[in-house]
Backbone bond lengths (Angstrom), bond angles and torsions (degrees), N, CA, C in turn:
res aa  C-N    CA-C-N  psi(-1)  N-CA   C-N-CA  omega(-1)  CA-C   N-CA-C  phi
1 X - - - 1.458 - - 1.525 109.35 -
2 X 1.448 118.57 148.08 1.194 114.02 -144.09 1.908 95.90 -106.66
3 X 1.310 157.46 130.83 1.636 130.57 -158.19 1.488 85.62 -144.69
4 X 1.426 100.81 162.53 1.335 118.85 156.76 1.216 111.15 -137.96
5 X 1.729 116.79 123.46 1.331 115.72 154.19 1.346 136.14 -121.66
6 X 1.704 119.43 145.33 0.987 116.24 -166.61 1.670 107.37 -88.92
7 X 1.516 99.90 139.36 1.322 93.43 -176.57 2.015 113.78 -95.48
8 X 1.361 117.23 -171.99 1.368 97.30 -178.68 1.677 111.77 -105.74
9 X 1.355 111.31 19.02 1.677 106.11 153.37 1.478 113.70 -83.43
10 X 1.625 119.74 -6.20 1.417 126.15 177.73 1.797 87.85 97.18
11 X 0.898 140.83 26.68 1.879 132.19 176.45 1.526 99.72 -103.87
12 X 1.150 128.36 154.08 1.653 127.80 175.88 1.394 100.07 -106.73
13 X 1.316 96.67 143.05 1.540 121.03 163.74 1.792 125.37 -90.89
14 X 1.156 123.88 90.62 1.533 105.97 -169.41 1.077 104.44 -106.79
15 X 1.491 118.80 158.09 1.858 147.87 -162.55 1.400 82.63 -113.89
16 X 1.850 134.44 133.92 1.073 123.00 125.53 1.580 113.33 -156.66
17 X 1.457 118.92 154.20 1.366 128.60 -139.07 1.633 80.31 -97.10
18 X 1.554 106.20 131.02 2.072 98.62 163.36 1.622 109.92 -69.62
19 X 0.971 135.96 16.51 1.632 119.52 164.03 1.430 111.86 -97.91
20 X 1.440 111.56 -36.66 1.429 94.54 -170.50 1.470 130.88 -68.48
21 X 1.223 135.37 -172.60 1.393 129.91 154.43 1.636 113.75 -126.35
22 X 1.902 86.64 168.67 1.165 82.24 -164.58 1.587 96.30 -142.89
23 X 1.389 147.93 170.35 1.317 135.37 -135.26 1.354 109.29 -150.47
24 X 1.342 114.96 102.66 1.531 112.88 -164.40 1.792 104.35 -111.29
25 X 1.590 103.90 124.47 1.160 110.52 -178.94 1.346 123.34 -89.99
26 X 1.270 132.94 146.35 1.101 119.58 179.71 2.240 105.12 -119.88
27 X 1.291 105.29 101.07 1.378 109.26 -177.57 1.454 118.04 -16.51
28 X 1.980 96.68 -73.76 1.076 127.39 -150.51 1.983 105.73 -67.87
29 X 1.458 100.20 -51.73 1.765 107.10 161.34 1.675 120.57 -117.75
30 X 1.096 92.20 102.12 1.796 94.33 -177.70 1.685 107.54 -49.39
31 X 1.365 118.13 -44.07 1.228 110.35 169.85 0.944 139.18 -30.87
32 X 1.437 118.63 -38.86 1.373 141.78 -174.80 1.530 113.45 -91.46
33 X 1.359 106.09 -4.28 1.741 118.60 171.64 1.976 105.75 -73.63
34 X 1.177 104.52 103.47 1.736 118.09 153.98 1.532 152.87 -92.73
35 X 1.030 147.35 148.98 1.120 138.73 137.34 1.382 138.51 -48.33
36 X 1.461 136.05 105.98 1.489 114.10 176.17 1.846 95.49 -118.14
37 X 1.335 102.08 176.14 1.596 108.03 -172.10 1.776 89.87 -112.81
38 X 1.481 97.63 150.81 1.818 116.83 -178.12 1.595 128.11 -36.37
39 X 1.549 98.86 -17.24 1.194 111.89 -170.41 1.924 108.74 -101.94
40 X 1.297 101.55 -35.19 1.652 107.19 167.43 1.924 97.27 -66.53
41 X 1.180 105.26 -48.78 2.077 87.99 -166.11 1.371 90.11 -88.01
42 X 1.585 163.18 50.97 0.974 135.27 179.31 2.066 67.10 -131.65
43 X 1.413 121.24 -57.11 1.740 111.03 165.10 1.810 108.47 -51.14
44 X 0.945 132.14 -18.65 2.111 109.37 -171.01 1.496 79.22 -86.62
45 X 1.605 132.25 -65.67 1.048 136.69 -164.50 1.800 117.14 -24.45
46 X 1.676 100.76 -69.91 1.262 129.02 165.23 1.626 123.35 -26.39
47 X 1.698 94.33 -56.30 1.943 103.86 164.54 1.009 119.63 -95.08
48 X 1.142 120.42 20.83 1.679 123.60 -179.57 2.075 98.63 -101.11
49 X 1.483 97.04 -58.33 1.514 110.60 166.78 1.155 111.87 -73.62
50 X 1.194 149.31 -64.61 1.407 146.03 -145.67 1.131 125.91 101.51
51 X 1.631 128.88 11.87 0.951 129.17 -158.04 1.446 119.16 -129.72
52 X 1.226 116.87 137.96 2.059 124.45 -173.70 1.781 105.18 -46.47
53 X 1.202 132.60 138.08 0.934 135.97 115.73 1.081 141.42 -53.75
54 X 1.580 115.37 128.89 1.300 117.67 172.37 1.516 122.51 -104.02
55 X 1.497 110.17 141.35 1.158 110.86 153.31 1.465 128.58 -115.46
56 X 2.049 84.80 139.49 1.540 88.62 -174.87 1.151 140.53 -86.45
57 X 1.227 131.17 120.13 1.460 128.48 -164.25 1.818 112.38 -77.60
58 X 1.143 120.80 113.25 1.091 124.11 -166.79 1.642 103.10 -79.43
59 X 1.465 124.88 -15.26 1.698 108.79 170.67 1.409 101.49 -75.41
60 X 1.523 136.77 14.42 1.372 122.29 160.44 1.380 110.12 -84.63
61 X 1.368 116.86 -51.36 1.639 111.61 176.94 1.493 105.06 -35.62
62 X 1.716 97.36 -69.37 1.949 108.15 172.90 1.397 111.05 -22.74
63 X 1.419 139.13 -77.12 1.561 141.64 146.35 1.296 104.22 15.83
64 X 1.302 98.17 -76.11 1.967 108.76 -137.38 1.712 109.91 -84.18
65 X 1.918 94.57 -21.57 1.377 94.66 167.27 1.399 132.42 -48.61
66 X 1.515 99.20 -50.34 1.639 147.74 -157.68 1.492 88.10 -79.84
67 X 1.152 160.03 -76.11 1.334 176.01 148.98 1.956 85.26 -5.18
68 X 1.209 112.38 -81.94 1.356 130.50 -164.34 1.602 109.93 -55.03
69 X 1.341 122.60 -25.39 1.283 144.36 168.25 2.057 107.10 -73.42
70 X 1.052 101.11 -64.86 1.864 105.16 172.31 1.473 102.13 -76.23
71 X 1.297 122.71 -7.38 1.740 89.44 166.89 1.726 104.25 -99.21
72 X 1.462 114.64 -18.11 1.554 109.72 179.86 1.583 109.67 -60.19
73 X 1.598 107.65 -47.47 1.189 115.28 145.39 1.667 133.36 17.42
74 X 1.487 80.25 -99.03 1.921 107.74 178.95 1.089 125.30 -79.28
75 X 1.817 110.64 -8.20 1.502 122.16 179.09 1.865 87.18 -85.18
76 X 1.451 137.34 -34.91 1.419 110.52 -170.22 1.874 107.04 -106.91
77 X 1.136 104.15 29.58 1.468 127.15 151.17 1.870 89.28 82.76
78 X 1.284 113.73 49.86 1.786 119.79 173.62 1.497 104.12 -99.99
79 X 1.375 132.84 87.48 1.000 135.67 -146.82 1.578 107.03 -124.19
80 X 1.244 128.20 -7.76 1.605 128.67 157.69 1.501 80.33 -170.90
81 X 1.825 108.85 154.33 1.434 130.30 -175.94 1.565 104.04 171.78
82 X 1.275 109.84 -165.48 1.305 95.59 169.86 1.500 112.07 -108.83
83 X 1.295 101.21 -17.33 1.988 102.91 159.67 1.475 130.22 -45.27
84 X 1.483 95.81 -42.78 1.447 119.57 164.46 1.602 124.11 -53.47
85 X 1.403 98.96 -59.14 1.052 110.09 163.57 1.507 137.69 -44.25
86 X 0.924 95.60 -45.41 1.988 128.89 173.87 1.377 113.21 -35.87
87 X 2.024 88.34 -74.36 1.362 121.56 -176.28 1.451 91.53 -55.75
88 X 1.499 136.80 -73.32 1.610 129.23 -176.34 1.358 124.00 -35.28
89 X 1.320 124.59 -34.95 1.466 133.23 158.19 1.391 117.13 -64.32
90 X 0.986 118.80 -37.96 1.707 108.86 -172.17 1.820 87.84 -81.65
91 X 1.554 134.03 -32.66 1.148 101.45 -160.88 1.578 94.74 -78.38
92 X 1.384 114.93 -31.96 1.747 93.96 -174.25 1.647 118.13 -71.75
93 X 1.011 115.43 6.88 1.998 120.40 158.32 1.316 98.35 -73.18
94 X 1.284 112.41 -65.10 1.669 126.77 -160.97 1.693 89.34 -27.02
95 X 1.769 107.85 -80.00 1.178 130.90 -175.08 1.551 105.43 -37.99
96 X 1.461 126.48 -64.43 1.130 111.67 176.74 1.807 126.17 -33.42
97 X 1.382 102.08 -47.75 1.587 127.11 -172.74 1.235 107.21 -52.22
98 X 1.704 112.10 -48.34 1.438 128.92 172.92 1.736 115.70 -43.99
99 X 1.457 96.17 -46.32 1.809 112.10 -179.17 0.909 100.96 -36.28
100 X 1.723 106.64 -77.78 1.189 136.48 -174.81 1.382 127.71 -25.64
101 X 1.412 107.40 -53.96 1.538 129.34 147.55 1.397 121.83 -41.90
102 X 1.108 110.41 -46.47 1.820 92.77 -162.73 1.242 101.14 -96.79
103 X 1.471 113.85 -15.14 1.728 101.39 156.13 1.414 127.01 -50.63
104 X 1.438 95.33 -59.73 1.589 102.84 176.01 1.605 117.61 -38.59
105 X 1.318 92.35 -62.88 1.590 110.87 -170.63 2.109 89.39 -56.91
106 X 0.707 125.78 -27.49 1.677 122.99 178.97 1.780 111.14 -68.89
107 X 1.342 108.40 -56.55 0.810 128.11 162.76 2.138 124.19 -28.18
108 X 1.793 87.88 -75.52 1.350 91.91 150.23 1.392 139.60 -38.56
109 X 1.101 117.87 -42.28 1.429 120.69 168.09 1.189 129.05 -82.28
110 X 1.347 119.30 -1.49 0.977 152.37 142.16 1.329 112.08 -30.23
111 X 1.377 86.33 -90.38 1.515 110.08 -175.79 1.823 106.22 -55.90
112 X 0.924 137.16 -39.71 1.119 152.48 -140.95 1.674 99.40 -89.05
113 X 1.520 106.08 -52.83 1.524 116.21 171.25 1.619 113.45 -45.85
114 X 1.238 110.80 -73.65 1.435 124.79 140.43 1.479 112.47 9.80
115 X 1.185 120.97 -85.08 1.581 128.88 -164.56 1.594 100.11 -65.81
116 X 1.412 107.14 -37.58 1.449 124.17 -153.93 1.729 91.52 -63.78
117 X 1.386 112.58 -47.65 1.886 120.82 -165.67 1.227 92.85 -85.54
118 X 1.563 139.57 -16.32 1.667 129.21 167.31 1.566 119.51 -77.72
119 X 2.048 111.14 -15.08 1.392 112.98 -162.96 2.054 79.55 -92.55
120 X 1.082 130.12 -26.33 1.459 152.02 -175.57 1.750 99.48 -55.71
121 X 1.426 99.54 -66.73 1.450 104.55 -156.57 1.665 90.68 -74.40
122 X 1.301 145.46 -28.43 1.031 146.15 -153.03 1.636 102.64 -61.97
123 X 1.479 107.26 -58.51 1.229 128.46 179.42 2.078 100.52 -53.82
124 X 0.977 143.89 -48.90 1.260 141.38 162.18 1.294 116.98 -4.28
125 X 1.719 115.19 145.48 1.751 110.57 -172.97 1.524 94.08 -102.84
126 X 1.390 117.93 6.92 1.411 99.13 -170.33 2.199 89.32 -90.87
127 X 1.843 103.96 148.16 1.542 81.06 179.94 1.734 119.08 -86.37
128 X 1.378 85.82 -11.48 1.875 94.59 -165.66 1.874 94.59 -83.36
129 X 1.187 129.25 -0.12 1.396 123.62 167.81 1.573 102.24 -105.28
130 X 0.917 121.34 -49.42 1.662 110.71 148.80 1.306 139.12 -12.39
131 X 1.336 113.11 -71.46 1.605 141.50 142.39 1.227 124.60 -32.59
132 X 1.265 124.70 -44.06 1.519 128.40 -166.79 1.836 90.71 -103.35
133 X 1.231 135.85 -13.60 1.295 131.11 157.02 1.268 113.73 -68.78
134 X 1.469 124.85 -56.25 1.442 120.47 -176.01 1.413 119.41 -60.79
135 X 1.576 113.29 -34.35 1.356 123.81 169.33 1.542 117.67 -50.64
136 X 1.294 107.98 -47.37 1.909 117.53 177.37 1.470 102.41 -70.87
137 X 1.255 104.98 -54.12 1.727 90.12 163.22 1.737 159.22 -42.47
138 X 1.513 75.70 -42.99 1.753 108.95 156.88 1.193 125.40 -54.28
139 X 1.677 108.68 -56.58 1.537 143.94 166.03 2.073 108.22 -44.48
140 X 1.353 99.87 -45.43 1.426 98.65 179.61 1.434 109.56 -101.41
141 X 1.300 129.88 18.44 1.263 124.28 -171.89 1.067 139.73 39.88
142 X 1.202 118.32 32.20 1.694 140.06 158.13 1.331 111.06 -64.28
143 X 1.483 100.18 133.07 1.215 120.81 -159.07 2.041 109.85 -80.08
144 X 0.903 111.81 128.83 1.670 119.16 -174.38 1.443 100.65 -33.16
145 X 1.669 110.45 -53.24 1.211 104.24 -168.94 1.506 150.54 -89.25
146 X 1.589 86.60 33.41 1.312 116.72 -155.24 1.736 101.63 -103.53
147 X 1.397 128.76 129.30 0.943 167.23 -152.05 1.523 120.59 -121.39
148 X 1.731 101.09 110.03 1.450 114.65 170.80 1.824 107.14 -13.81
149 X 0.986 92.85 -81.39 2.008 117.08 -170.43 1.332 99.93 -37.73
150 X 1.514 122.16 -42.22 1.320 122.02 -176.43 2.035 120.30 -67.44
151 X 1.476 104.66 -36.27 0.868 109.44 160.25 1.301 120.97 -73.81
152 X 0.980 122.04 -54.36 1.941 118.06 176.60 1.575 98.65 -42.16
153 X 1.208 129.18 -47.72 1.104 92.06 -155.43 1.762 112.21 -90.24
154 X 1.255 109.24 -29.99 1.604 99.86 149.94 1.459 145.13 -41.84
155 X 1.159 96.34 -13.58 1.653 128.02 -175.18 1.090 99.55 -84.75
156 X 1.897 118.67 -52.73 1.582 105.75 -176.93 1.726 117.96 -85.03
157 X 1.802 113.56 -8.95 1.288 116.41 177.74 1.870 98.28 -72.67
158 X 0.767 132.53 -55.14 1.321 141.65 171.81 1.397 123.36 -21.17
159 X 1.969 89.73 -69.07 1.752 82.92 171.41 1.615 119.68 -98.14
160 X 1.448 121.58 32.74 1.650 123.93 172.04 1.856 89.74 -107.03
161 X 1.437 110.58 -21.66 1.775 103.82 -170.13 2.008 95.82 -76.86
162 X 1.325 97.93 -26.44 1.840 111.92 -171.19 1.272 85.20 -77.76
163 X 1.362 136.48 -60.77 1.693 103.13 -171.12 1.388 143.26 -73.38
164 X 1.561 99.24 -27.18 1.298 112.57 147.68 1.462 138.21 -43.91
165 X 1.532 99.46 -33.28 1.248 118.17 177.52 1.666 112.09 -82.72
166 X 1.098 97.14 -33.13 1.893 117.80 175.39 1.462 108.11 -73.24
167 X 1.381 148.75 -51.64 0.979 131.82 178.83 1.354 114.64 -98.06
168 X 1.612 126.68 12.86 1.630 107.43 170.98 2.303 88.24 -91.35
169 X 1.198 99.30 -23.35 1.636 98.83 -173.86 2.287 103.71 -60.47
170 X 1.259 94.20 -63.29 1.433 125.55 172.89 2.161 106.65 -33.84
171 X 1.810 88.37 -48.43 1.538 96.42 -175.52 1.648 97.92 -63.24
172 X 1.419 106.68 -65.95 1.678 124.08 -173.35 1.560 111.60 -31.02
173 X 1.125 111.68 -47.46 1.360 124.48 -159.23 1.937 107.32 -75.66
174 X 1.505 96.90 -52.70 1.353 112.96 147.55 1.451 117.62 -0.02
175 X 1.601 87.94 -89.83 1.546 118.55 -164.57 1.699 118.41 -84.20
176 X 1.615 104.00 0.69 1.162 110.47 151.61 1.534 139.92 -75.61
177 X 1.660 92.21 -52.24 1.842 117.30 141.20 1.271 131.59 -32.81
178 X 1.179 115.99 -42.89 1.663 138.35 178.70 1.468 101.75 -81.14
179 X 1.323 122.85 -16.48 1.713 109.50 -172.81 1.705 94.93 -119.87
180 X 1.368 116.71 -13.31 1.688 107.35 171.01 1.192 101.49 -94.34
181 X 1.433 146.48 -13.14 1.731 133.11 164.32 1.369 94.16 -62.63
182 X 1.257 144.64 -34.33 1.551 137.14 -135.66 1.224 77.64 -96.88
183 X 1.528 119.42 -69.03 1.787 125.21 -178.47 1.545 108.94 -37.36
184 X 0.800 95.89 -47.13 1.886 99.81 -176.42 1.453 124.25 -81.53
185 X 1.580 107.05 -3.71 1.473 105.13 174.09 1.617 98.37 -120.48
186 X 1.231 129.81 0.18 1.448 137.93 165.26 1.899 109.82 -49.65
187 X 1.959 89.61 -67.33 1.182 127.82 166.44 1.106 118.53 -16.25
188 X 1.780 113.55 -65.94 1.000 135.34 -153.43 1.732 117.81 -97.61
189 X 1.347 106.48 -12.97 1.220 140.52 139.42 1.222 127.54 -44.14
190 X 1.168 114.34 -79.70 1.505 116.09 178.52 1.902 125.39 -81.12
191 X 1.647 92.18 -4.98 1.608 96.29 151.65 1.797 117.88 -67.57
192 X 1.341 87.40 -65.45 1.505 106.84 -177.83 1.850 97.52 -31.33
193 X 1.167 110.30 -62.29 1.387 116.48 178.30 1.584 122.00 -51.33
194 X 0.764 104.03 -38.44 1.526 115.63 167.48 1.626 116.32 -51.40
195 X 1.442 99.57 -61.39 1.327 117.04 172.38 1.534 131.34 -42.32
196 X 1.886 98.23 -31.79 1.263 110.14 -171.69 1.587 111.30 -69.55
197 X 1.767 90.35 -40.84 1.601 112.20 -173.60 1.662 96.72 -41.11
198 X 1.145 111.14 -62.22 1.669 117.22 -144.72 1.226 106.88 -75.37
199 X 1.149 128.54 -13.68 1.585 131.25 153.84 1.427 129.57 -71.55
């Protein structure tokens, strides 16, 4: 779904999916009225403002559900079951999924750096470093018409979506840690207590 929100410095925030399209008229020459898909205006947008795109990683929603589900949980005093349980399994997939993710997304930038020092060397006066750029380029199937600027700036949506993605994982994990010391010193509590009894 496609959103706009206004934020309260007065700047807009927009939601939009790269598959869809969207249909830009032009009054004055209808001719000149097109179609582009989410991912061409989410780049004019980007160099028009100056500003990173993000992409959203949907195993964070996944996260926050899962989180928001075990704390409704513990707010009506459901404190081990197998619901409980459930909910604790799906969040440690979630988290796994997340891994999974920020490798990739590592990976990508990876790759991305890569293209970025071949769109670099291209421009070079030497020709045989020239050459051996277009060749790696060729080799990775990057498209001719692809542009330094274009990569940078995917480069920086990439790694602001990786940190985002890095500290809601980083937070989770946290606050998973933080609720098995509590479990584990409860535990360890009411052994101890036990112990006292039988003496």
């Amino acid at each position: 779904m496609n959103k706009i929100d206004r934020l309260e410095n007065g700047d807009y925030q927009v939601y939009l999916k790269k598959k869809d399209f969207f249909h830009f008229m032009n009054q004055k020459d209808t001719a000149r009225s097109r179609y582009i898909d989410g991912e061409t205006l989410v780049r004019q947008l980007s160099l028009y403002n100056g500003t990173t795109p993000l992409k959203k990683e949907p195993i964070i929603s996944t996260i926050n559900e899962i989180v928001d589900a075990i704390n409704f949980l513990a707010e009506h005093g459901v404190t081990e079951g197998s619901q409980l349980k459930h909910m604790e399994a799906s969040l440690y997939d979630a988290l796994d999924e997340a891994q999974i993710k920020l490798d990739k997304i590592d990976e990508k930038i990876l790759e991305l750096t890569q293209i970025a020092k071949y769109l670099i060397a291209e421009t070079s006066e030497d020709p045989e470093e020239v050459h051996e750029a277009k060749t790696a380029l060729d080799n990775m199937n990057v498209n001719s018409d692809l542009k330094y600027r274009d990569i940078q700036q995917e480069l920086s949506s990439e790694k602001l979506g990786r940190k985002i993605l890095k500290n809601k994982f980083d937070q989770t994990v946290s606050e998973i840690n933080q609720v098995n010391e509590i479990e584990a010193t409860k535990t360890q509590e009411i052994k101890e207590k036990g112990q006292n009894k039988i003496i």
